[in-house]
N, C-alpha and C positions, 0 to 999 in steps of 0.2 A: 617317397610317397608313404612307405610304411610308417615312417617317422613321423610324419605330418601329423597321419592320421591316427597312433597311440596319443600325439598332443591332445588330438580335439577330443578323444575316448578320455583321457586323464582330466582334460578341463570341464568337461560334460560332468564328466563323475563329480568334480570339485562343488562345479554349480550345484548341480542337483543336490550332495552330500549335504552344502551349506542352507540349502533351502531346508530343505528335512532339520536343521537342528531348533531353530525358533519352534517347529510345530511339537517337534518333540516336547524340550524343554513345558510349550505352554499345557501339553499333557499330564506333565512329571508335577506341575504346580496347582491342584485345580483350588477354585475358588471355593472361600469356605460357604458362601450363601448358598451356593448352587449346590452342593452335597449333600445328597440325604443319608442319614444316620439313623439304620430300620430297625423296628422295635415290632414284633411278632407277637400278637394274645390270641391266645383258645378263647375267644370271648365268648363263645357259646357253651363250649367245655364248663368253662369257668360258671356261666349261668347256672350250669345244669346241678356242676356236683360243688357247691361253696356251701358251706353247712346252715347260710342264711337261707338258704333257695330252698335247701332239704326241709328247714322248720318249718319253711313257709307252706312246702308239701302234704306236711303231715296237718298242719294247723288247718288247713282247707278239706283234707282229706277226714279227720275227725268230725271237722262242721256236715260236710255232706252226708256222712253218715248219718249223722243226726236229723239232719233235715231230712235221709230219705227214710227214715223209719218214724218220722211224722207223717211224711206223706204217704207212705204204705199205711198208717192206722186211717188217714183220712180216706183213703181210697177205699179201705176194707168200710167203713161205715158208709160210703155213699153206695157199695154195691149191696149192702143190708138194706139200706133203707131204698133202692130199687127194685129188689124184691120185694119187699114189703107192698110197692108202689104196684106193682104187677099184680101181687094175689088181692089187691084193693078194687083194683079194676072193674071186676064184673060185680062189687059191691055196692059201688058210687055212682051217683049219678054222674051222667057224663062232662056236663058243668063243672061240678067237683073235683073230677080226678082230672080233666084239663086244667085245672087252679094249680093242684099238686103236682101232673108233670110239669108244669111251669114253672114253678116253685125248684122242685129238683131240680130242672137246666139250669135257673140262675144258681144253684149250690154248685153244680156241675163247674160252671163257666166261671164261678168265683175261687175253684178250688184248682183248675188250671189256673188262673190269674196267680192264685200261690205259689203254683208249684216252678212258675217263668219267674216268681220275682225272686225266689229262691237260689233259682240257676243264676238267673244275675248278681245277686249278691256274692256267690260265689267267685263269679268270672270278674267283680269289680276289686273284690278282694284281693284276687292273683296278680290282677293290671296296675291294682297301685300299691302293692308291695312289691313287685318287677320294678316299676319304676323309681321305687325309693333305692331297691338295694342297685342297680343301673345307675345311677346319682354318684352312690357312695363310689363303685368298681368303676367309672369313668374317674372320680377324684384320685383313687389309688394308681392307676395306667399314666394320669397325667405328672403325677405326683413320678412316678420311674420313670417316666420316658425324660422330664428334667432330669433327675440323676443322673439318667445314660446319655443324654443329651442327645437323644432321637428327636431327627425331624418330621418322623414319617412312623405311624402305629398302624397298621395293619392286621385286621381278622385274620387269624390263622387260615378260616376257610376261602380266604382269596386268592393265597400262595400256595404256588405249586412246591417248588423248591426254596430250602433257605439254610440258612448256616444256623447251627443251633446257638450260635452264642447269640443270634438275634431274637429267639426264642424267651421271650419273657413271663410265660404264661404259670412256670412253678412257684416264681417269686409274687406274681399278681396275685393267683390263688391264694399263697400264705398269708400274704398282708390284708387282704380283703374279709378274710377268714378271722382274722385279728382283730381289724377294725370291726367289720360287722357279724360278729358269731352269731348272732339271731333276727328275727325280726318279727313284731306284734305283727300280726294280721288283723286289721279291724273290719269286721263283716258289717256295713251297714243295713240294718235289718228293717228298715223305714216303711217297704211294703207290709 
Protein backbone atom coordinates (compact mmCIF):
# COMPACT_ATOMS: atom_id res chain seq x y z
CA UNK A 1 0.00 0.00 0.00
CA UNK A 2 2.95 2.20 0.82
CA UNK A 3 4.12 1.52 -2.64
CA UNK A 4 1.09 2.18 -4.38
CA UNK A 5 0.65 5.16 -2.78
CA UNK A 6 4.67 6.92 -3.48
CA UNK A 7 3.23 5.86 -7.29
CA UNK A 8 0.40 8.01 -7.31
CA UNK A 9 2.47 11.04 -4.98
CA UNK A 10 5.38 10.59 -7.94
CA UNK A 11 2.79 10.57 -10.72
CA UNK A 12 0.86 13.51 -9.33
CA UNK A 13 4.11 15.30 -8.82
CA UNK A 14 4.91 14.40 -12.84
CA UNK A 15 1.58 15.71 -13.78
CA UNK A 16 1.35 18.63 -11.99
CA UNK A 17 5.50 19.23 -12.65
CA UNK A 18 4.61 18.99 -16.45
CA UNK A 19 1.77 21.33 -16.32
CA UNK A 20 3.84 24.07 -14.70
CA UNK A 21 6.50 23.87 -17.60
CA UNK A 22 4.26 25.49 -20.71
CA UNK A 23 3.16 28.23 -18.15
CA UNK A 24 6.43 28.80 -17.12
CA UNK A 25 8.20 28.75 -20.46
CA UNK A 26 5.07 31.21 -21.80
CA UNK A 27 6.35 33.56 -18.92
CA UNK A 28 10.27 33.17 -19.81
CA UNK A 29 9.05 34.56 -23.46
CA UNK A 30 6.86 37.50 -23.27
CA UNK A 31 5.48 39.08 -26.30
CA UNK A 32 7.28 41.97 -27.55
CA UNK A 33 3.76 44.22 -28.31
CA UNK A 34 2.64 43.62 -25.07
CA UNK A 35 5.81 45.16 -23.18
CA UNK A 36 6.24 48.40 -22.21
CA UNK A 37 9.53 49.90 -22.25
CA UNK A 38 9.26 53.18 -19.45
CA UNK A 39 10.67 56.33 -20.10
CA UNK A 40 10.25 58.74 -16.91
CA UNK A 41 10.44 63.07 -17.43
CA UNK A 42 10.38 65.70 -14.70
CA UNK A 43 8.12 67.29 -17.18
CA UNK A 44 7.21 70.03 -14.79
CA UNK A 45 10.93 70.24 -13.52
CA UNK A 46 11.91 70.48 -16.81
CA UNK A 47 9.12 73.36 -17.31
CA UNK A 48 10.22 75.13 -14.68
CA UNK A 49 14.08 75.36 -14.81
CA UNK A 50 14.99 74.93 -19.04
CA UNK A 51 16.77 78.31 -19.67
CA UNK A 52 13.67 78.93 -22.43
CA UNK A 53 11.17 79.11 -19.44
CA UNK A 54 13.58 81.32 -17.35
CA UNK A 55 13.84 83.96 -20.48
CA UNK A 56 10.52 83.62 -20.87
CA UNK A 57 10.29 84.77 -16.98
CA UNK A 58 12.24 87.59 -16.99
CA UNK A 59 11.01 88.78 -20.45
CA UNK A 60 7.36 89.00 -18.85
CA UNK A 61 8.85 90.02 -15.64
CA UNK A 62 10.50 93.30 -17.31
CA UNK A 63 7.22 93.96 -19.36
CA UNK A 64 5.24 94.10 -16.00
CA UNK A 65 7.32 96.36 -14.60
CA UNK A 66 6.93 98.56 -17.08
CA UNK A 67 3.42 98.36 -17.34
CA UNK A 68 3.08 98.81 -13.67
CA UNK A 69 4.97 102.04 -13.31
CA UNK A 70 2.62 103.23 -16.08
CA UNK A 71 -0.11 102.35 -14.28
CA UNK A 72 1.21 103.90 -10.93
CA UNK A 73 1.79 107.27 -12.94
CA UNK A 74 -1.76 106.90 -14.18
CA UNK A 75 -3.12 106.22 -10.98
CA UNK A 76 -1.00 109.02 -9.28
CA UNK A 77 -2.90 111.65 -11.94
CA UNK A 78 -6.35 110.41 -11.65
CA UNK A 79 -6.02 110.85 -7.71
CA UNK A 80 -4.59 114.60 -8.49
CA UNK A 81 -7.13 115.17 -10.64
CA UNK A 82 -9.82 113.93 -7.83
CA UNK A 83 -8.69 116.16 -5.54
CA UNK A 84 -8.71 118.77 -7.73
CA UNK A 85 -12.42 117.43 -8.51
CA UNK A 86 -13.28 117.72 -4.54
CA UNK A 87 -11.94 121.29 -3.84
CA UNK A 88 -14.02 122.25 -7.15
CA UNK A 89 -17.20 121.07 -5.59
CA UNK A 90 -18.39 123.80 -3.42
CA UNK A 91 -17.25 126.15 -6.44
CA UNK A 92 -19.48 124.72 -9.30
CA UNK A 93 -22.62 124.63 -9.98
CA UNK A 94 -24.07 121.34 -9.16
CA UNK A 95 -24.82 120.73 -12.95
CA UNK A 96 -21.15 121.18 -13.59
CA UNK A 97 -19.52 119.26 -11.24
CA UNK A 98 -22.10 116.20 -11.85
CA UNK A 99 -20.63 116.56 -15.74
CA UNK A 100 -17.12 116.23 -14.23
CA UNK A 101 -17.66 113.58 -11.76
CA UNK A 102 -19.07 111.85 -14.72
CA UNK A 103 -16.29 112.62 -16.85
CA UNK A 104 -13.88 111.30 -13.98
CA UNK A 105 -15.80 107.73 -13.65
CA UNK A 106 -15.55 107.29 -17.26
CA UNK A 107 -11.39 108.13 -16.95
CA UNK A 108 -11.91 105.89 -13.86
CA UNK A 109 -13.54 102.99 -15.63
CA UNK A 110 -11.29 103.45 -18.92
CA UNK A 111 -8.22 103.32 -16.75
CA UNK A 112 -9.20 99.94 -15.13
CA UNK A 113 -10.28 98.82 -18.59
CA UNK A 114 -6.09 99.39 -19.09
CA UNK A 115 -4.98 98.17 -16.33
CA UNK A 116 -7.22 94.19 -17.07
CA UNK A 117 -5.93 94.52 -20.68
CA UNK A 118 -2.55 94.86 -19.46
CA UNK A 119 -2.78 91.93 -17.06
CA UNK A 120 -3.93 89.90 -20.16
CA UNK A 121 -1.48 90.61 -22.27
CA UNK A 122 0.76 89.52 -19.87
CA UNK A 123 -1.01 86.19 -19.03
CA UNK A 124 -1.37 85.67 -23.06
CA UNK A 125 2.05 86.19 -23.35
CA UNK A 126 3.06 83.37 -20.85
CA UNK A 127 0.30 80.93 -22.39
CA UNK A 128 1.59 81.13 -25.79
CA UNK A 129 5.11 81.01 -25.11
CA UNK A 130 4.32 77.73 -22.71
CA UNK A 131 2.86 76.47 -25.50
CA UNK A 132 5.41 77.05 -28.06
CA UNK A 133 8.37 75.80 -25.77
CA UNK A 134 5.68 72.47 -24.80
CA UNK A 135 5.73 71.95 -28.72
CA UNK A 136 9.37 71.94 -29.00
CA UNK A 137 9.94 69.54 -25.23
CA UNK A 138 7.14 67.07 -26.42
CA UNK A 139 9.34 66.85 -30.10
CA UNK A 140 12.54 66.26 -27.95
CA UNK A 141 10.78 63.43 -25.23
CA UNK A 142 9.30 61.93 -28.40
CA UNK A 143 12.47 62.21 -30.30
CA UNK A 144 14.34 59.95 -26.92
CA UNK A 145 11.68 57.74 -26.09
CA UNK A 146 12.35 56.46 -30.22
CA UNK A 147 15.93 56.12 -29.24
CA UNK A 148 15.25 54.20 -26.08
CA UNK A 149 12.43 52.54 -27.71
CA UNK A 150 10.04 53.40 -24.86
CA UNK A 151 6.49 52.41 -25.18
CA UNK A 152 5.36 54.27 -22.30
CA UNK A 153 6.61 58.29 -21.24
CA UNK A 154 5.38 59.07 -17.91
CA UNK A 155 5.35 62.41 -15.64
CA UNK A 156 7.87 61.97 -13.15
CA UNK A 157 5.01 63.26 -10.76
CA UNK A 158 2.90 60.14 -11.48
CA UNK A 159 5.41 57.60 -10.14
CA UNK A 160 5.98 56.66 -7.13
CA UNK A 161 8.89 54.41 -7.54
CA UNK A 162 11.22 53.70 -10.60
CA UNK A 163 14.62 52.60 -11.70
CA UNK A 164 16.81 55.47 -12.52
CA UNK A 165 17.92 54.20 -15.78
CA UNK A 166 14.13 54.93 -16.78
CA UNK A 167 14.80 58.41 -15.59
CA UNK A 168 15.20 60.50 -18.70
CA UNK A 169 14.65 63.74 -17.45
CA UNK A 170 18.74 65.06 -17.37
CA UNK A 171 19.13 64.04 -21.04
CA UNK A 172 15.42 65.95 -21.96
CA UNK A 173 16.63 69.06 -20.07
CA UNK A 174 19.94 69.11 -21.99
CA UNK A 175 18.55 68.66 -25.36
CA UNK A 176 15.57 70.94 -24.91
CA UNK A 177 18.14 73.46 -23.53
CA UNK A 178 19.98 72.94 -27.00
CA UNK A 179 17.27 73.03 -29.10
CA UNK A 180 15.36 75.90 -27.58
CA UNK A 181 17.98 78.20 -25.53
CA UNK A 182 15.45 81.07 -25.65
CA UNK A 183 12.31 82.15 -26.54
CA UNK A 184 10.74 85.97 -27.99
CA UNK A 185 7.78 86.70 -25.88
CA UNK A 186 5.38 88.69 -28.13
CA UNK A 187 3.30 90.84 -25.76
CA UNK A 188 0.17 91.70 -27.86
CA UNK A 189 -0.54 95.11 -26.90
CA UNK A 190 -3.86 95.60 -29.25
CA UNK A 191 -5.88 96.98 -25.97
Amino acid sequence: MKKSFQKIFVASALVFGAAMVPQAQAQETPNPETVASVMIVDYAGIMREASAMQDVKKQIRERQVTYQQDIETRQQALREEEKQLAQQRTLLAADVYQEKQKQFQQKVAAFQKFAQGRSRVLDQALAESQATFQKALNEVIAGLAEERRATLVLHQAQVIIFANAMNASKEVFDRINKKVPTIKVEFKEGS
